[in-house]
VEXDREN-2710 file (C-alpha; in Angstrom, 1 decimal):
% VEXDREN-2710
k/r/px/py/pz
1/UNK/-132.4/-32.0/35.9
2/UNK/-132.1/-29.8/32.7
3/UNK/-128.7/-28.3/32.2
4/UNK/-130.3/-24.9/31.4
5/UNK/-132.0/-25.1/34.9
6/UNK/-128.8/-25.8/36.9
7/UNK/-126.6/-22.9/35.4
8/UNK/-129.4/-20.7/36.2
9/UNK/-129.7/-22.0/40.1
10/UNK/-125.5/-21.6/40.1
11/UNK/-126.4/-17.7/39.2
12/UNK/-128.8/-17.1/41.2
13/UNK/-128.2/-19.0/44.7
14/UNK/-124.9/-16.7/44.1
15/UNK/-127.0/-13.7/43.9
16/UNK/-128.9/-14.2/46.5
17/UNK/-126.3/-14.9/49.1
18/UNK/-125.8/-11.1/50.4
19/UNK/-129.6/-11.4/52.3
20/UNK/-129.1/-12.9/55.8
21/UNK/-132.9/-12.4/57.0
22/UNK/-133.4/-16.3/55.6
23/UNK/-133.8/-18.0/58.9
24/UNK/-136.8/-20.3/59.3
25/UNK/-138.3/-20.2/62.6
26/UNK/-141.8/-18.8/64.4
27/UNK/-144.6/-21.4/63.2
28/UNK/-144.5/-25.3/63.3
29/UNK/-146.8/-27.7/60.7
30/UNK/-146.8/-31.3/60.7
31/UNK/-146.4/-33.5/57.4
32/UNK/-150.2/-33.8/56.0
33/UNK/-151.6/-37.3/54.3
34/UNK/-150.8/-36.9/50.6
35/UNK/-148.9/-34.0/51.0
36/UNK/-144.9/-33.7/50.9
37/UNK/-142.8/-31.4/53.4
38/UNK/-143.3/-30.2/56.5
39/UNK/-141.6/-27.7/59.1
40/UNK/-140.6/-28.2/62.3
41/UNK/-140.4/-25.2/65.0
42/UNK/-137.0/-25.0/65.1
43/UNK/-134.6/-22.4/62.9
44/UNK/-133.6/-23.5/59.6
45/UNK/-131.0/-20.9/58.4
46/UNK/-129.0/-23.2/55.4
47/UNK/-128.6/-22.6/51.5
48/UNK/-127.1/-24.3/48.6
49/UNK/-123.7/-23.9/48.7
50/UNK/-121.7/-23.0/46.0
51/UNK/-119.6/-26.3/46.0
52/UNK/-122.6/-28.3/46.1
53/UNK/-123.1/-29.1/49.8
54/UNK/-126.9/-30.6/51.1
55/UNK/-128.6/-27.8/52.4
56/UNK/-131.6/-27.2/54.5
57/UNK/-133.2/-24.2/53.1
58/UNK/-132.6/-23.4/49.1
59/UNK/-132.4/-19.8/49.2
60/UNK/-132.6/-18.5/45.7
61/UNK/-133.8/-15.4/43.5
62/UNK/-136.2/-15.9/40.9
63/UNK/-133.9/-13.1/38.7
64/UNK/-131.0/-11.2/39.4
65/UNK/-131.9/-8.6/36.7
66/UNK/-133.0/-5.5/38.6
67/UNK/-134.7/-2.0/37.5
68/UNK/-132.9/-0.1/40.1
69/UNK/-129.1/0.8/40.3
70/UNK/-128.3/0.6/44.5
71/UNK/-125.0/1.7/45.3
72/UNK/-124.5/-1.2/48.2
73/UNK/-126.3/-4.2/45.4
74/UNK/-123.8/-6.9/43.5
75/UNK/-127.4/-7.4/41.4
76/UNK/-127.5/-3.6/40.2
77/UNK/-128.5/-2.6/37.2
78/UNK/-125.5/-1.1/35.7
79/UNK/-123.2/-4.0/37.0
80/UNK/-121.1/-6.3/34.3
81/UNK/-122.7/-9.6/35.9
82/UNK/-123.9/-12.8/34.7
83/UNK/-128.0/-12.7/34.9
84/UNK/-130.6/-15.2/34.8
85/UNK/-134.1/-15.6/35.3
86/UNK/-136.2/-19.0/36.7
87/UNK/-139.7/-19.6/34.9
88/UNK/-142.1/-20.4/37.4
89/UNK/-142.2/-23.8/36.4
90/UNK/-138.7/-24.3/36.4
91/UNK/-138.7/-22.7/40.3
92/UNK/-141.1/-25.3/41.1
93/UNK/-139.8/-28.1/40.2
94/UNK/-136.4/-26.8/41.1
95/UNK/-137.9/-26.9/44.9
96/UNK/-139.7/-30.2/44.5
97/UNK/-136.6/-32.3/43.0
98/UNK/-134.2/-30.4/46.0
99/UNK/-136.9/-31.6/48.5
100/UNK/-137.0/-35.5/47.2
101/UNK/-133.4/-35.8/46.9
102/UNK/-133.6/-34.7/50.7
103/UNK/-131.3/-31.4/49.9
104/UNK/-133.8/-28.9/52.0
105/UNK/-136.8/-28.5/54.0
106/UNK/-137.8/-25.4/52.8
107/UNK/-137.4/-22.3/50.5
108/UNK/-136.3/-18.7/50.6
109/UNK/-137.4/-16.9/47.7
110/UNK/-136.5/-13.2/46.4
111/UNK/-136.0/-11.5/43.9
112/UNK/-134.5/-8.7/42.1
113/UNK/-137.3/-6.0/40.3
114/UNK/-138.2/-6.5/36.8
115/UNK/-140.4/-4.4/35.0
116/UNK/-142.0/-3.2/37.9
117/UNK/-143.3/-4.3/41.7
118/UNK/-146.2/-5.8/41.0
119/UNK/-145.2/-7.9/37.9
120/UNK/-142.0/-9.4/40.0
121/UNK/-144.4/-10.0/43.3
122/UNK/-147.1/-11.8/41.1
123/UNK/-144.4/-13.8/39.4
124/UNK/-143.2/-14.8/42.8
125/UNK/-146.9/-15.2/44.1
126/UNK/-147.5/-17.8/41.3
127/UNK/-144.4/-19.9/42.3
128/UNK/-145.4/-20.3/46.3
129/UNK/-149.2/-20.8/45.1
130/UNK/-148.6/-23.6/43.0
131/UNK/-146.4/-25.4/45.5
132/UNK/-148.7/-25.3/47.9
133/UNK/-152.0/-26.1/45.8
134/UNK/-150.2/-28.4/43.5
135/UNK/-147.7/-30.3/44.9
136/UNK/-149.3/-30.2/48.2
137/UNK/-145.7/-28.7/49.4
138/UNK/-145.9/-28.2/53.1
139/UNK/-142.6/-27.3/54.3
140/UNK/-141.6/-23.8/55.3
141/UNK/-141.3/-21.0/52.7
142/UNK/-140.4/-17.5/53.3
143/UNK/-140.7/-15.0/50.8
144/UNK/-139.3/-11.4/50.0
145/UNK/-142.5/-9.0/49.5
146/UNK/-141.0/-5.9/46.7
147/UNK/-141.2/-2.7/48.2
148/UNK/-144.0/-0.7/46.4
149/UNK/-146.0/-3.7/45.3
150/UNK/-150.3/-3.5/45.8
151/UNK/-151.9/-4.6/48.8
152/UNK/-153.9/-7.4/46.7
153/UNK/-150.5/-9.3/46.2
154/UNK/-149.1/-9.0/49.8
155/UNK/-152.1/-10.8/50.4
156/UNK/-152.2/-13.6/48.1
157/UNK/-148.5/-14.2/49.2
158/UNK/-149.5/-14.4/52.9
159/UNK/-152.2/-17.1/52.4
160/UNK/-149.2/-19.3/51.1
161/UNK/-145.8/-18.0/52.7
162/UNK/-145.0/-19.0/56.4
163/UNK/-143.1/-15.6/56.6
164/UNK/-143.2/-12.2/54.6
165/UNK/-140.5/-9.8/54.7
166/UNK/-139.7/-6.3/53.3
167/UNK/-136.0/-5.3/53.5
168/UNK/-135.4/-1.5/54.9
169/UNK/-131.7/-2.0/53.8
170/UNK/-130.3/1.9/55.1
171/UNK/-131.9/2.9/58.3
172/UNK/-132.6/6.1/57.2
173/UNK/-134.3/7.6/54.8
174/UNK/-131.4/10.6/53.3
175/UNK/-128.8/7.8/53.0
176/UNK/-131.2/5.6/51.1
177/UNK/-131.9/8.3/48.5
178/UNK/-128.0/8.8/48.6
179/UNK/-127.0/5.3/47.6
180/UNK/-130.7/4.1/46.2
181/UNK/-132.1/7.4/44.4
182/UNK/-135.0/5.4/43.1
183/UNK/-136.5/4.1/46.2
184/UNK/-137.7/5.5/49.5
185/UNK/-138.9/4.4/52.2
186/UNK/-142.8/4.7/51.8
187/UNK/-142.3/2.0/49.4
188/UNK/-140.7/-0.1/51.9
189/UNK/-143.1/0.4/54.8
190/UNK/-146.2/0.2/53.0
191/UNK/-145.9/-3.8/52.8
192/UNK/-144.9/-3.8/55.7
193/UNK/-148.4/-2.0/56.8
194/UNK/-150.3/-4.2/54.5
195/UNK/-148.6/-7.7/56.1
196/UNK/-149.6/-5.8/59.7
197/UNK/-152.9/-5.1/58.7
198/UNK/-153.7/-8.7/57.3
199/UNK/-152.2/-10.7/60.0
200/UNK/-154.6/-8.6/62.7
201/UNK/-157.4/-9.0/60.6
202/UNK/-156.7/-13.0/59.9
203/UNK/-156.1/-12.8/64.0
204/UNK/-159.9/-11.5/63.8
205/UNK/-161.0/-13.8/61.3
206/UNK/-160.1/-17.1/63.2
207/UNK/-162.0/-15.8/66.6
208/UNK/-165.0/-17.0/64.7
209/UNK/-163.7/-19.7/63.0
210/UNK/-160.9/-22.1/63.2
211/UNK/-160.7/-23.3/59.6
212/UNK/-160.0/-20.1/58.1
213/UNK/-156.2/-20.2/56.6
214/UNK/-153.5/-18.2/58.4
215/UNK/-151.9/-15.5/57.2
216/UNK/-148.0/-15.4/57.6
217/UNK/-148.1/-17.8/60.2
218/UNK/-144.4/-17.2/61.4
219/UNK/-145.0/-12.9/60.9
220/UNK/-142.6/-10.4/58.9
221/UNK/-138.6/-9.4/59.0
222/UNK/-136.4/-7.1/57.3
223/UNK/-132.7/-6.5/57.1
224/UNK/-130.7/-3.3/57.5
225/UNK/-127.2/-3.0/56.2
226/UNK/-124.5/-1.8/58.8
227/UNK/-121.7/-0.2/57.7
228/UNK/-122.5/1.4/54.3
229/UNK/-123.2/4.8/55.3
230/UNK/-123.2/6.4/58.7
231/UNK/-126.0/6.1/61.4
232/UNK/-124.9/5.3/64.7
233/UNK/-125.6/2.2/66.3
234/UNK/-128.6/4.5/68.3
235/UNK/-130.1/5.4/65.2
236/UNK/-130.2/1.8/64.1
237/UNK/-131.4/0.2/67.3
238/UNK/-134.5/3.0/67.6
239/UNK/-135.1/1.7/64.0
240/UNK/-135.4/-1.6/65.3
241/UNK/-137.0/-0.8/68.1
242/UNK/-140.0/1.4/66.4
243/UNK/-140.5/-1.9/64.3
244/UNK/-140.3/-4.9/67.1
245/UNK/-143.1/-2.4/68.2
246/UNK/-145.5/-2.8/65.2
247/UNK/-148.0/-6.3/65.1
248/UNK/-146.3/-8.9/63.9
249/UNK/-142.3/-8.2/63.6
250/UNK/-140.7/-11.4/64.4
251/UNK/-136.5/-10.3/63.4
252/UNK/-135.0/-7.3/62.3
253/UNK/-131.5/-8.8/60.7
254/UNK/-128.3/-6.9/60.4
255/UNK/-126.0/-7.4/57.7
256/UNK/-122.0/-6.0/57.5
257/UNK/-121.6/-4.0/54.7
258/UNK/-119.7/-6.1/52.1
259/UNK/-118.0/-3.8/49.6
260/UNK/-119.3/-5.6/46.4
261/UNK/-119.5/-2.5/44.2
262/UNK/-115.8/-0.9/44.9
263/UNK/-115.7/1.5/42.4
264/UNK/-118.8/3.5/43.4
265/UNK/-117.4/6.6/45.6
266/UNK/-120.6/6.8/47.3
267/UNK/-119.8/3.7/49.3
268/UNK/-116.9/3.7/52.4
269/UNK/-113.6/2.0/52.1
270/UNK/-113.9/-0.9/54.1
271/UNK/-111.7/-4.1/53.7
272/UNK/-113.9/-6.1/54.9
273/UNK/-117.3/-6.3/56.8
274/UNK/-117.7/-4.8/60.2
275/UNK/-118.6/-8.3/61.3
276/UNK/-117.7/-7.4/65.2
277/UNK/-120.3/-4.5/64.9
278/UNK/-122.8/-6.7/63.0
279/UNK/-122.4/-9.2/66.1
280/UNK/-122.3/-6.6/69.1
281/UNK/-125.9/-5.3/66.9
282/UNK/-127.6/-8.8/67.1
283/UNK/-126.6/-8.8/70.8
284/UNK/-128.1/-5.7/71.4
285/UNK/-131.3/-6.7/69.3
286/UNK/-131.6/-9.6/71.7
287/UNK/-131.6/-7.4/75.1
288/UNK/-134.6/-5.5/73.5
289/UNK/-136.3/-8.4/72.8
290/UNK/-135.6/-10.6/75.9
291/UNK/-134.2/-8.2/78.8
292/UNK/-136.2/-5.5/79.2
293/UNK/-133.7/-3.4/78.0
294/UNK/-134.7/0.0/76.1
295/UNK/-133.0/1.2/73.7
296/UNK/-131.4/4.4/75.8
297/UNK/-130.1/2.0/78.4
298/UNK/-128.2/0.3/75.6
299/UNK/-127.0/3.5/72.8
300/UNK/-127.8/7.3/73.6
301/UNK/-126.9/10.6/72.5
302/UNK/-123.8/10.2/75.4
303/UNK/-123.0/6.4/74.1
304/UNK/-123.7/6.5/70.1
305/UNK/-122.1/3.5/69.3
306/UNK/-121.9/0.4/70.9
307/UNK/-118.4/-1.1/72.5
308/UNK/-117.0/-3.7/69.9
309/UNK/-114.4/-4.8/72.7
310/UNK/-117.2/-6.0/75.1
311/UNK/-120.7/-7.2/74.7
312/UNK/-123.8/-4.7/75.2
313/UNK/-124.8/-6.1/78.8
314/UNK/-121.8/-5.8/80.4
315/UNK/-121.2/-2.5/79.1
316/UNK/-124.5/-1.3/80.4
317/UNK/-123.5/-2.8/83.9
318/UNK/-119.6/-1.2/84.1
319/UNK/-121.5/2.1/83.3
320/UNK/-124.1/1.7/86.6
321/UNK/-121.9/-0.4/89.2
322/UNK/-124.4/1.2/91.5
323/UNK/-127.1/-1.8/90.4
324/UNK/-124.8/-4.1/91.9
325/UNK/-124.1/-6.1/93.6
326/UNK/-127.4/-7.8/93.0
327/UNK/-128.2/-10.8/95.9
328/UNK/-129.0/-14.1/93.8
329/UNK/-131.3/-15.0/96.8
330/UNK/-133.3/-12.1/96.7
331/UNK/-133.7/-9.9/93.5
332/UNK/-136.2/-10.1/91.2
333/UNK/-136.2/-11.4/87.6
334/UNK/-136.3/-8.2/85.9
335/UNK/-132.8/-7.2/87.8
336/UNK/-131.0/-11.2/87.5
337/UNK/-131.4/-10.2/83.9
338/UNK/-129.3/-7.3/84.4
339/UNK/-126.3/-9.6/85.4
340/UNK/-123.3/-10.1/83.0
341/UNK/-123.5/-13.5/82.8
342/UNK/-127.0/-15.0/83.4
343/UNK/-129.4/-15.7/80.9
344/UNK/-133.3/-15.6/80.9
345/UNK/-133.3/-19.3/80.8
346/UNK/-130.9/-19.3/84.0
347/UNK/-132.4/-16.6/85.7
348/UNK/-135.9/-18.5/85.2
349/UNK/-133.8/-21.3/87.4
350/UNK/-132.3/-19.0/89.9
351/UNK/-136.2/-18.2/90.9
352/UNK/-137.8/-21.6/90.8
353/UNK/-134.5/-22.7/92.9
354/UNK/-134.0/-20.6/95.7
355/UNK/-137.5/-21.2/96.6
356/UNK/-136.7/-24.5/97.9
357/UNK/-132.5/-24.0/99.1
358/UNK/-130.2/-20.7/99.4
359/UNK/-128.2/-20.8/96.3
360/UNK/-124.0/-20.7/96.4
361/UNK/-121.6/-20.1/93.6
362/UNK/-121.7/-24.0/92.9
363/UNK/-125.6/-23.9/92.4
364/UNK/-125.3/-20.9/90.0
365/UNK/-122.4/-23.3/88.1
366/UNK/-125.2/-26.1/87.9
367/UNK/-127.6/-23.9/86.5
368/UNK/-125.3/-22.6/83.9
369/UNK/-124.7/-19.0/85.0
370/UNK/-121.4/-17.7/83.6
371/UNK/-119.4/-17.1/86.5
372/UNK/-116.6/-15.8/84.8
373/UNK/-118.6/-12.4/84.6
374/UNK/-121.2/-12.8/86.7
375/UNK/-119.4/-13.0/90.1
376/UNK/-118.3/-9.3/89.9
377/UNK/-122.2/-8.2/90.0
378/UNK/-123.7/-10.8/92.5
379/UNK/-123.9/-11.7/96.0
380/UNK/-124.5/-15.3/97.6
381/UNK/-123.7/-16.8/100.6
382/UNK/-119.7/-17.8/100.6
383/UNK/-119.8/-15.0/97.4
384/UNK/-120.2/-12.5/100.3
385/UNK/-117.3/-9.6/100.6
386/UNK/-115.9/-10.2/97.3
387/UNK/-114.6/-7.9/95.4
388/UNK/-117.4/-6.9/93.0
389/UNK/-117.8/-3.8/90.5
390/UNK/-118.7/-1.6/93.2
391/UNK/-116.1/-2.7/95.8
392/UNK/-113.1/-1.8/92.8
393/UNK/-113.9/0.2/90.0
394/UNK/-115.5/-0.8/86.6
395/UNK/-112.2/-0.3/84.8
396/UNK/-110.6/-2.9/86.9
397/UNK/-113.9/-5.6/86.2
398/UNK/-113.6/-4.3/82.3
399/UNK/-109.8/-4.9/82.3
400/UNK/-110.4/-8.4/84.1
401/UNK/-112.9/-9.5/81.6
402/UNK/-111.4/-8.3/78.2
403/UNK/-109.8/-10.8/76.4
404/UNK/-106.1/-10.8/77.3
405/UNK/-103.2/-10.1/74.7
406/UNK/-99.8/-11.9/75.0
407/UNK/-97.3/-10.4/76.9
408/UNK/-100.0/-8.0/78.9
409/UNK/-99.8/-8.4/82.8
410/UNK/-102.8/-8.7/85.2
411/UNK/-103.9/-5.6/86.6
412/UNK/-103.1/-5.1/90.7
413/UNK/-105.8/-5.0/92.5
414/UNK/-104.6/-2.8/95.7
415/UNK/-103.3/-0.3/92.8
416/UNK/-106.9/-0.3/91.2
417/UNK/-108.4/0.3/94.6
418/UNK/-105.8/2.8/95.4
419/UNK/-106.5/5.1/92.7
420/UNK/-110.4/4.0/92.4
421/UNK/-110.9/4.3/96.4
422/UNK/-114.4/3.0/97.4
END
C-alpha cells in the first residue's frame, strides 16, 4: 500500500473518531458466488485504531476539510489541523486491501463538506457504488448522508448503503445556530424525509416484486451531542422520541461533549465528557424503545434531568412505589417490565414459565432476573411479607441499592420505617 495512502487513512480514521452512530446492525446478507464480503446480523461497532489494531469496521472520512466552522468540530474550518483528502479510488481499494488482509467486515464512511452538499455526497456516492458494482463488495457499509444535499443523491446512496444517516448534532434548533451559524436544521431533516420517503416507497415497490433492490436495508440514525450547550435531558429524549416515531429510524446515538475546540467561549468548561449522562441517556433511549415507557414517565417538566446516581428504571419505580409490589405469578408483561431488575428477555420467561409451576425467588435466579433490585418491587411465594418499596420508603430501597462508599454504614431499617411509617 502506497505511502501517500496510509498517512492519509492515519488523518482521517483520526478525524473521524468523534462520531459514535457507526454501529452495524439491522439487516443480514450472505456472502454471494463471486462476490467478496458479507454481513452478518449481529452489531459490528469497531475501527482502525490508531496503534494499528485489526478492526471490524474501518470507519473513516473521505476529507476532513470542511466549509463550515462548528463550534463543538475538531474538523472546523478555522482549526490549525493536519487535512487530507481520499480519491475515490484510493477509498476503494483502501476498503478492499483492509477486507483481504481480514482487518474489517465493513465500512463507515463520512465526511467533512467541501465545496458544497452535493459535490461531497456524490463523491461519497461514487465510492459505495463502485464497491458494490465493481468489486462485488458485499459486506456492510453505512454511510453519512450531508445535510442539505438533493433528493437524487440520498437515493443513489440508498440503493448501495445498508444504513443512511444524517447527524442532528444539538437538539435544538437556537443552540445549533449558536455554535453552527451556517447550518439549521431544515438541512438536517430534509434527508432525513427523503431516506423516509424512499424506504416506504421501496417497501411499496417490493409488494409487486421481489427482485427489486432494497433501499437502506438496515434504515437511518443520527447522533446528538450531549453536553455542549444546555437542553435538558427532556428536551433530548422528546427529540428522540419524535424521530423513533418517523418510518424507518433504527438508533438515535448520544455522544458526551468532548471539549476539542477549548478556546471557543461559546462552548462549556468541561474537563471531560459527561460520560455518566451519555450512559443514563442510552438507558433511557432503550426504555422507549423496548418498555413501553414514554417519554414523561421517564424526564418531565417536574424531573428535567435524569438521575446520574441511578439508572432511569429504577428511578421511575422509587417515584411510584404505589405500582408495586407487582406478583411475579400474576401481572402482565407490560407491568414485569416495570421491575428494576427484569429484562424483556426475562420477563418473556417469567410468562411462558408460570404457566406450567408457581415461580419462587430461586426460579426468578434461573431465569436471570436481577434480584439484587428486583426483590424490593415483587411478590412470590416465600418472597411474601418482605420488605418491599412500599412496605419502607423509596429512600431506604434508593439508599440500599446505590453503590456504597467506604466508611458509609448501612441504613436501619426500624429507623427508616419509623420516620417513613407505612
Amino acid at each position: 500500500m502506497k505511502e501517500e495512502v496510509l498517512a492519509k487513512l492515519q488523518i482521517l480514521a483520526e478525524s473521524a473518531k468523534y462520531d459514535v452512530s457507526c454501529a452495524s446492525s439491522g439487516t443480514t446478507r450472505k456472502s454471494i458466488a463471486g462476490g467478496i464480503g458479507n454481513t452478518a446480523g449481529w452489531g459490528i461497532c469497531h475501527s482502525f485504531t490508531e496503534d494499528g489494531r485489526c478492526v471490524s469496521l474501518l470507519k473513516i472520512m473521505l476529507t476532513n476539510y470542511c466549509i463550515y466552522d462548528c463550534a463543538y468540530c475538531i474538523n472546523r474550518r478555522t482549526n490549525d489541523i493536519r487535512r487530507a483528502t481520499f480519491s475515490v479510488d484510493e477509498l476503494v481499494e483502501l476498503t478492499i486491501e483492509f477486507y483481504r488482509r481480514n482487518y474489517i467486515e465493513g465500512l463507515f464512511l463520512s465526511s467533512g463538506v467541501i465545496s458544497n452538499p452535493d459535490y461531497t455526497m456524490e463523491r461519497m456516492v461514487r465510492v459505495i457504488k463502485e464497491l458494490r458494482t465493481t468489486h462485488r463488495f458485499n459486506g456492510y457499509i453505512h454511510m453519512k448522508s450531508i445535510p442539505g444535499c438533493s433528493q437524487q443523491l440520498v437515493h443513489d446512496a440508498g440503493l448501495y448503503a445498508d444504513r443512511l444517516s444524517v447527524n442532528i448534532e444539538i437538539p435544538t434548533e437556537k443552540n445549533l445556530k449558536l455554535l453552527a451559524p451556517e447550518k439549521n436544521h431544515e438541512s438536517v431533516f430534509k434527508p432525513m424525509q427523503f431516506i423516509q420517503q424512499g424506504m416506504l416507497e421501496n417497501t411499496e415497490e417490493r409488494k409487486k416484486s421481489r427482485y427489486v433492490k432494497r433501499f437502506v436495508p438496515a434504515g437511518q440514525s443520527t447522533q446528538m451531542i450531549v453536553g455542549a450547550t444546555d437542553e435538558s435531558d427532556n428536551q433530548i429524549l422528546k427529540t428522540s422520541d419524535f424521530l423513533y416515531n418517523q418510518p424507518g429510524m433504527k438508533r438515535v446515538y448520544y455522544s458526551g461533549f468532548i471539549p476539542v475546540n477549548s478556546y471557543d467561549n461559546r462552548l462549556p468548561a468541561l474537563k471531560q465528557p459527561p460520560l455518566v449522562r451519555e450512559n443514563r441517556l442510552y438507558q433511557a433511549d432503550w426504555l422507549l424503545r423496548f418498555y413501553d415507557f414514554k417519554v414523561d414517565e421517564i424526564v418531565n417538566d417536574k424531573h428535567p434531568n435524569l438521575d446520574l446516581e441511578i439508572d432511569p428504571k429504577l428511578s421511575w419505580a422509587l417515584r411510584h412505589p404505589e405500582f408495586f409490589p407487582v406478583d411475579i405469578n400474576k401481572a402482565e408483561y407490560r407491568d414485569l417490565l416495570r421491575v428494576p431488575g427484569i429484562g424483556v428477555k426475562s420477563a418473556k420467561l417469567i410468562v411462558v414459565s408460570r404457566k406450567h409451576a408457581r415461580l419462587n425467588s430461586r426460579d426468578l435466579k434461573k431465569i436471570g432476573i436481577v434480584m439484587k433490585k428486583a426483590q424490593y418491587f415483587i411478590t412470590c411465594n416465600e418472597l411474601a411479607g418482605l420488605n418491599t418499596v412500599s412496605d419502607t420508603s423509596p429512600e431506604y430501597v434508593r439508599s440500599l441499592l446505590l453503590p456504597k462508599k467506604k466508611g458509609m454504614k448501612q441504613p436501619d431499617l426500624q429507623q427508616m420505617t419509623l420516620i417513613f411509617p407505612e
